[in-house]
C-alpha positions as CSV (number, residue, x, y, z in Angstrom):
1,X,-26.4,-2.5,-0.9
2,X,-28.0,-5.2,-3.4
3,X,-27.2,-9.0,-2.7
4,X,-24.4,-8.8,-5.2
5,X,-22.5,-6.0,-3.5
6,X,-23.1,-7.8,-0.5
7,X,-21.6,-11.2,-1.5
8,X,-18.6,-9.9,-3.4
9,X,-16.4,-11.7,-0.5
10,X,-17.7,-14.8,-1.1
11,X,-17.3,-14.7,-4.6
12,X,-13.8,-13.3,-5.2
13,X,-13.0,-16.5,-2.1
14,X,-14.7,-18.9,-4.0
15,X,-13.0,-17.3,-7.3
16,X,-9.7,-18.1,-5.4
17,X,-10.6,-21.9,-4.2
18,X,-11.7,-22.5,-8.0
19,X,-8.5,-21.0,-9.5
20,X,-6.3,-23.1,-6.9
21,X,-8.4,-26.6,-8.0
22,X,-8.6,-25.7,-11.9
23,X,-4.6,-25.3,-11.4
24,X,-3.9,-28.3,-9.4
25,X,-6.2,-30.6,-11.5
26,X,-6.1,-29.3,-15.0
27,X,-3.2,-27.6,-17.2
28,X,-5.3,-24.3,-17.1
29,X,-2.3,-23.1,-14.6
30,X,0.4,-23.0,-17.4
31,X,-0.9,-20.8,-19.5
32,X,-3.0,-18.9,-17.0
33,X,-0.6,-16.3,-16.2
34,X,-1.2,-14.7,-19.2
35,X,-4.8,-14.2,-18.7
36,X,-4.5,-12.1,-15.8
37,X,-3.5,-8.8,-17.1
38,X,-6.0,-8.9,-20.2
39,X,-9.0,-9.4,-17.6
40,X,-7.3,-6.8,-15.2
41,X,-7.2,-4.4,-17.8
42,X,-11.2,-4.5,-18.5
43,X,-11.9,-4.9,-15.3
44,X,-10.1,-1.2,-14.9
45,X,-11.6,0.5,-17.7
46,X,-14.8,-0.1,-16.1
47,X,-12.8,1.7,-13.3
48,X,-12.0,4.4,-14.4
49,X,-14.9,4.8,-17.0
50,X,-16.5,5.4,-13.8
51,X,-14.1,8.4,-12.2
52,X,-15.4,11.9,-12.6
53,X,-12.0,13.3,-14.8
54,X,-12.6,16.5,-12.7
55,X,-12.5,15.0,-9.5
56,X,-9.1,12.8,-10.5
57,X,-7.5,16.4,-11.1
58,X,-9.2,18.1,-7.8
59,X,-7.4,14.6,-6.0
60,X,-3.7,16.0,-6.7
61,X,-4.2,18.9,-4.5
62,X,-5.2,16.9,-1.3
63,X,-1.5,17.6,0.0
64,X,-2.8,15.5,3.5
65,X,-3.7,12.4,1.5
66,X,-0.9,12.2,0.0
67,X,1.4,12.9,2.7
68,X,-0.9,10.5,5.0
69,X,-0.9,7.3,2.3
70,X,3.0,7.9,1.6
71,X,3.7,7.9,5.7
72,X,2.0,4.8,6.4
73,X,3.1,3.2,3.3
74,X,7.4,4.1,3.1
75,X,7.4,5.3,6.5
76,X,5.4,3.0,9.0
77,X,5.5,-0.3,6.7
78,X,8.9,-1.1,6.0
79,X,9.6,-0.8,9.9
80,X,6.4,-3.4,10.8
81,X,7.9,-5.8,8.0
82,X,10.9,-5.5,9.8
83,X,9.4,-6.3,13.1
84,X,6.7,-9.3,11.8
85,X,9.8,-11.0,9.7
86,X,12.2,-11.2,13.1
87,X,8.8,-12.5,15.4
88,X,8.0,-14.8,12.7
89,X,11.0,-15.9,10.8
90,X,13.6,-15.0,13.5
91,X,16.1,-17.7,11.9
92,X,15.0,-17.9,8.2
93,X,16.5,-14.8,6.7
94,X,14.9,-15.4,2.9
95,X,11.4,-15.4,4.2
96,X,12.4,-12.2,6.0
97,X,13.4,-10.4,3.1
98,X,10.1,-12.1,1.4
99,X,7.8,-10.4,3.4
100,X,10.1,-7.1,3.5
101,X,9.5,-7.0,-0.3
102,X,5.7,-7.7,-0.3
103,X,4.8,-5.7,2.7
104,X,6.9,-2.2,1.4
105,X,5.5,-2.4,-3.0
106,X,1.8,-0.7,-2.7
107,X,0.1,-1.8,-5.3
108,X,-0.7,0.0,-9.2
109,X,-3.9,-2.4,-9.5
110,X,-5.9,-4.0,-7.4
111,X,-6.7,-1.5,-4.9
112,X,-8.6,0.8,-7.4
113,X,-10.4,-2.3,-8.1
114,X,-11.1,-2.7,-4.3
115,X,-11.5,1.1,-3.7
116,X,-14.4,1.2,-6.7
117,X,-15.9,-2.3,-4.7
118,X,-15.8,-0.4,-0.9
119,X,-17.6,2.9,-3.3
120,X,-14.5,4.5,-2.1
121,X,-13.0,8.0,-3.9
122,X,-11.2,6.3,-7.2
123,X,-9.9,9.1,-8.3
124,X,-8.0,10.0,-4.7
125,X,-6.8,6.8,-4.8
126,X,-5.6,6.9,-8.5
127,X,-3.8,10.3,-7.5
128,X,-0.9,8.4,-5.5
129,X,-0.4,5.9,-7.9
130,X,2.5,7.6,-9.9
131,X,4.0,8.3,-6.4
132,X,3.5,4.7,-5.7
133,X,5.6,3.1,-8.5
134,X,8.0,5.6,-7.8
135,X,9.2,5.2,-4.5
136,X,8.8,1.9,-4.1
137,X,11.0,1.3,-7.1
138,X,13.8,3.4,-5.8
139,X,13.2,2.4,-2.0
140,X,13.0,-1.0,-2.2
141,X,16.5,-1.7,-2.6
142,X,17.4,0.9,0.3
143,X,15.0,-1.4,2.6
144,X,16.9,-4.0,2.1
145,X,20.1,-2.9,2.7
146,X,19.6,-1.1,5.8
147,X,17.3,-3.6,7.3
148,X,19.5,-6.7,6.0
149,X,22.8,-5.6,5.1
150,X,22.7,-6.2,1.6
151,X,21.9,-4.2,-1.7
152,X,19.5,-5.2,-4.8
153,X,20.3,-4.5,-8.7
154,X,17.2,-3.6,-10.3
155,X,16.9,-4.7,-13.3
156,X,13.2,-4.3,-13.4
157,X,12.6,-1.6,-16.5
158,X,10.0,-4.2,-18.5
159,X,8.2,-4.7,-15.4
160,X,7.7,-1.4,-14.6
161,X,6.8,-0.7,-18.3
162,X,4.2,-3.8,-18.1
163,X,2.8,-2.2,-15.2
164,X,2.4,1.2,-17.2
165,X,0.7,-0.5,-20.2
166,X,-1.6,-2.2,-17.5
167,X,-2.8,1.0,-16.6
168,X,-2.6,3.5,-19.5
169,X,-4.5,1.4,-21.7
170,X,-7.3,1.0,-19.7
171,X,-7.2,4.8,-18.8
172,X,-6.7,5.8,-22.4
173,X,-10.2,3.6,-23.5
174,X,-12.4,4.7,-20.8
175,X,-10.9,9.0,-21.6
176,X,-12.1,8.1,-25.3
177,X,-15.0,7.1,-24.7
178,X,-16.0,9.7,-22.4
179,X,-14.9,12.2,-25.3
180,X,-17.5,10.3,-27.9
181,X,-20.1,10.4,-25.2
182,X,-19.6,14.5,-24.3
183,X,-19.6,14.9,-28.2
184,X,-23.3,12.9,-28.3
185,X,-21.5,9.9,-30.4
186,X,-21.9,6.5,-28.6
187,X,-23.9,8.2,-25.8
188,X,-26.1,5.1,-25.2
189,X,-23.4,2.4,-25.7
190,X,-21.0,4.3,-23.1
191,X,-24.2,4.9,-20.7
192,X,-25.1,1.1,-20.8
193,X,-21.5,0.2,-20.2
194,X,-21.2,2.5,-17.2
195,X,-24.9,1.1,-16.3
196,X,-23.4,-1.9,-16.1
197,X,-19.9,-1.1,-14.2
198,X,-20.4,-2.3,-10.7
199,X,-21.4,-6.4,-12.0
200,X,-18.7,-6.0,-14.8
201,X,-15.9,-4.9,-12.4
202,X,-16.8,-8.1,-10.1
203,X,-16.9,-10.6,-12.6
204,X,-13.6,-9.7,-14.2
205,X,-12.1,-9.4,-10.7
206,X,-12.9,-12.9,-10.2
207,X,-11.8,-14.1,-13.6
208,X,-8.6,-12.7,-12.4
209,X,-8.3,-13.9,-9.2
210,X,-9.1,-17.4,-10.5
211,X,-6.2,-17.2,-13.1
212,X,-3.6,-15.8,-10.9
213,X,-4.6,-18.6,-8.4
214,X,-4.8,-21.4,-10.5
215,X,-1.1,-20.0,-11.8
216,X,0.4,-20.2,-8.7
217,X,-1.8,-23.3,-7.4
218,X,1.3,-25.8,-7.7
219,X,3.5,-24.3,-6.0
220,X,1.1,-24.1,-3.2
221,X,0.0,-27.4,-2.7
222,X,4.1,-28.5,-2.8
223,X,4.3,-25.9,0.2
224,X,1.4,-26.1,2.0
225,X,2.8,-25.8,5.3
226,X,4.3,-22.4,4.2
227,X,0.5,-20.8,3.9
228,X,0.0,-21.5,7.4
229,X,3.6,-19.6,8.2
230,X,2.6,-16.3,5.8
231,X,-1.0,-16.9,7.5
232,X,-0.4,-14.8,10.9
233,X,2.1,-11.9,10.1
234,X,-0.2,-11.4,6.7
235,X,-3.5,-11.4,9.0
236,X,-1.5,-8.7,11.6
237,X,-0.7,-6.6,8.8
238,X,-3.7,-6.2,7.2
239,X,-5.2,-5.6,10.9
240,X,-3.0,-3.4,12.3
241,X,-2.8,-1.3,9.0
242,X,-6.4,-0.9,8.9
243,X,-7.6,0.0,12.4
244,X,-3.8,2.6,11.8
245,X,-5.5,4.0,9.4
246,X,-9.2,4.5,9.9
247,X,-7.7,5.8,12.9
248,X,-5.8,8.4,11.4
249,X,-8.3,9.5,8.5
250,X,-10.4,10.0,11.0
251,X,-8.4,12.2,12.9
252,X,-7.4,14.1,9.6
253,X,-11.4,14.6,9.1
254,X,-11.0,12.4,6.2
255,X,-14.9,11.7,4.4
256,X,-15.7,7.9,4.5
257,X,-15.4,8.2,0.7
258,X,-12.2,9.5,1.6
259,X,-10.8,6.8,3.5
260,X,-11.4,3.8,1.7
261,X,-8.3,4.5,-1.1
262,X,-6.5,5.1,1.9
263,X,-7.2,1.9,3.6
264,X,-6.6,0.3,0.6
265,X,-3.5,1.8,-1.0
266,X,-2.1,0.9,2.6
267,X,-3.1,-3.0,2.6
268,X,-2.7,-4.0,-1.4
269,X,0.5,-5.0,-2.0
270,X,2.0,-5.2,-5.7
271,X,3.5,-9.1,-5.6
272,X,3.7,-8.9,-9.1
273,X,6.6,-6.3,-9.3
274,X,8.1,-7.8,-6.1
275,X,8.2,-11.5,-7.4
276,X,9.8,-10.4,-10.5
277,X,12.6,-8.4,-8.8
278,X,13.4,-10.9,-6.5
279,X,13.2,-13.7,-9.3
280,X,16.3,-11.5,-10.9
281,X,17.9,-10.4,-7.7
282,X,18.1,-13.8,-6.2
283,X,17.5,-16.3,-8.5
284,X,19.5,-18.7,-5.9
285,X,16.9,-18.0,-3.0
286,X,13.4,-19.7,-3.7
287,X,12.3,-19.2,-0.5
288,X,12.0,-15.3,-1.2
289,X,10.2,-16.0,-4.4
290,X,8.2,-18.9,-2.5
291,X,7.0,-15.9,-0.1
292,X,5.5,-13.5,-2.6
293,X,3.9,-16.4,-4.5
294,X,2.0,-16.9,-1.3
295,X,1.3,-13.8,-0.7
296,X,-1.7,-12.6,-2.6
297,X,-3.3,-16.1,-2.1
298,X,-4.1,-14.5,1.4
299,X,-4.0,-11.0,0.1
300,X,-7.0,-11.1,-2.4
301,X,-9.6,-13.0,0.0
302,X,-8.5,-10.6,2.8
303,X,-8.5,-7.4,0.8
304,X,-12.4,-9.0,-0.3
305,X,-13.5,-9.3,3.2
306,X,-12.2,-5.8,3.8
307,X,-14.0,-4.4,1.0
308,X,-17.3,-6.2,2.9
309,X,-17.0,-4.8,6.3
310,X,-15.8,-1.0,4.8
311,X,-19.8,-1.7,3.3
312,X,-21.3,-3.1,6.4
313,X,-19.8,-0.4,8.1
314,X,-21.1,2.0,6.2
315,X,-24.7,0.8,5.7
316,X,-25.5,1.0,9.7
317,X,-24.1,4.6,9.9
């Protein structure tokens, strides 16, 4: 690993700390929010300008992937919500239900971007993404109701169609230029880009990570003591869910390449999605929304230091 692979932590942290000061002291955190898609978007086509198309198509037809990454994440993870929200919020209901909804959306983004970090199998991870959106669209509101007696209206289509755009442009880009490249146009222009991949997928991680921080910053610093609540169940979570799963790849003689997407399509959560469902399903509730504000502020720096021990771990192999 060069020094910048090996740092990566430290800068997407320090990306966060920056993004939470720039909000707090400046007006950067208003408009912000709308910064973060644009940069997650490059930051993807470097993605997948990366992923061997043949190997993406080859990922469908790993049946035990899929059935592994779908287990843990709408099998196993809606019960350990359960459990961590009754430990931790035993008599606060809202933040129950918070954590529910973060802990059981797996995320359409950001663990591609961690999975490329880890030099994980992209393209296995991009195969359960459609599956993804899916399920935890139409499970969600079943989650709810059978863990807390009530049932969700989704009224969620934009968001979903946001999420789409986020991905198919991205995907769409990188697939054209590949074309021009295997028809000798652009050939040096596309190599140079994917020359440059690795240092332009960090940089625009951390330009994203400092504007989603510095949009949620405020509500933060109003909370604070809430951080330290999310702190220990979010920390369990992203244990538990890892050592789970190393555990189980292994025992599925998953390759190391193999299960990095897993590991991280089982830890990134898709807050995004969440927050905007519960901002229209409970509009009366802050507390829910407070809860999936906070929750990629520990999210991203964890999901970071992940990325740096999967590389540690697999530099003294």
């Amino acid at each position: 690993m060069n020094l910048t692979t090996k740092l990566q932590p430290v800068f997407i942290i320090a990306s966060a700390l920056v993004g939470l000061l720039l909000g707090y002291l400046t007006r950067f955190g208003s408009f912000s929010v709308h910064l973060i898609e644009p940069f997650l978007m490059v930051l993807l086509f470097f993605v997948f300008l990366s992923v061997d198309g043949r190997k993406l198509r080859q990922a469908f037809h790993n049946r035990r992937f899929t059935f592994a990454a779908l287990a843990v994440n709408f099998i196993w993870t809606p019960v350990f919500a359960y459990l961590l929200g009754r430990v931790f919020f035993r008599d606060v209901i809202d933040m129950q239900m918070g954590l529910m909804m973060l802990m059981v959306t797996p995320c359409t983004d950001w663990y591609l971007v961690f999975t490329a970090l880890a030099k994980g199998n992209v393209a296995l991870g991009a195969s359960i993404l459609p599956l993804n959106l899916l399920l935890q669209i139409l499970l969600l509101p079943v989650y709810l109701m059978l863990f807390y007696g009530g049932s969700v209206s989704i009224a969620s289509g934009s968001v979903v169609l946001g999420i789409v755009i986020v991905l198919i442009v991205p995907f769409a880009l990188a697939f054209a230029c590949k074309q021009l490249e295997r028809r000798g146009a652009l050939t040096k222009a596309v190599g140079w880009l994917r020359d440059k991949g690795d240092d332009a997928q960090l940089m625009f991680l951390c330009l994203a990570v400092v504007s989603m921080f510095a949009s949620e910053s405020r509500s933060l610093f109003e909370n604070p003591a809430m951080l330290a609540k999310m702190l220990v169940p979010l920390i369990l979570f992203f244990t538990v869910n890892f050592v789970l799963v190393r555990f189980i790849g292994g025992r599925l003689d998953f390759s190391k390449e193999d299960i990095v997407p897993l590991n991280f399509t089982t830890l990134a959560r898709n807050s995004p999605l969440s927050l905007a469902i519960a901002v229209a399903a409970f509009p009366d509730r802050p507390l829910i929304s407070l809860a999936l504000v906070i929750g990629p502020l520990i999210e991203l720096p964890a999901l970071a230091v992940i990325a740096g021990i999967i590389n540690r771990l697999r530099e003294k192999d």
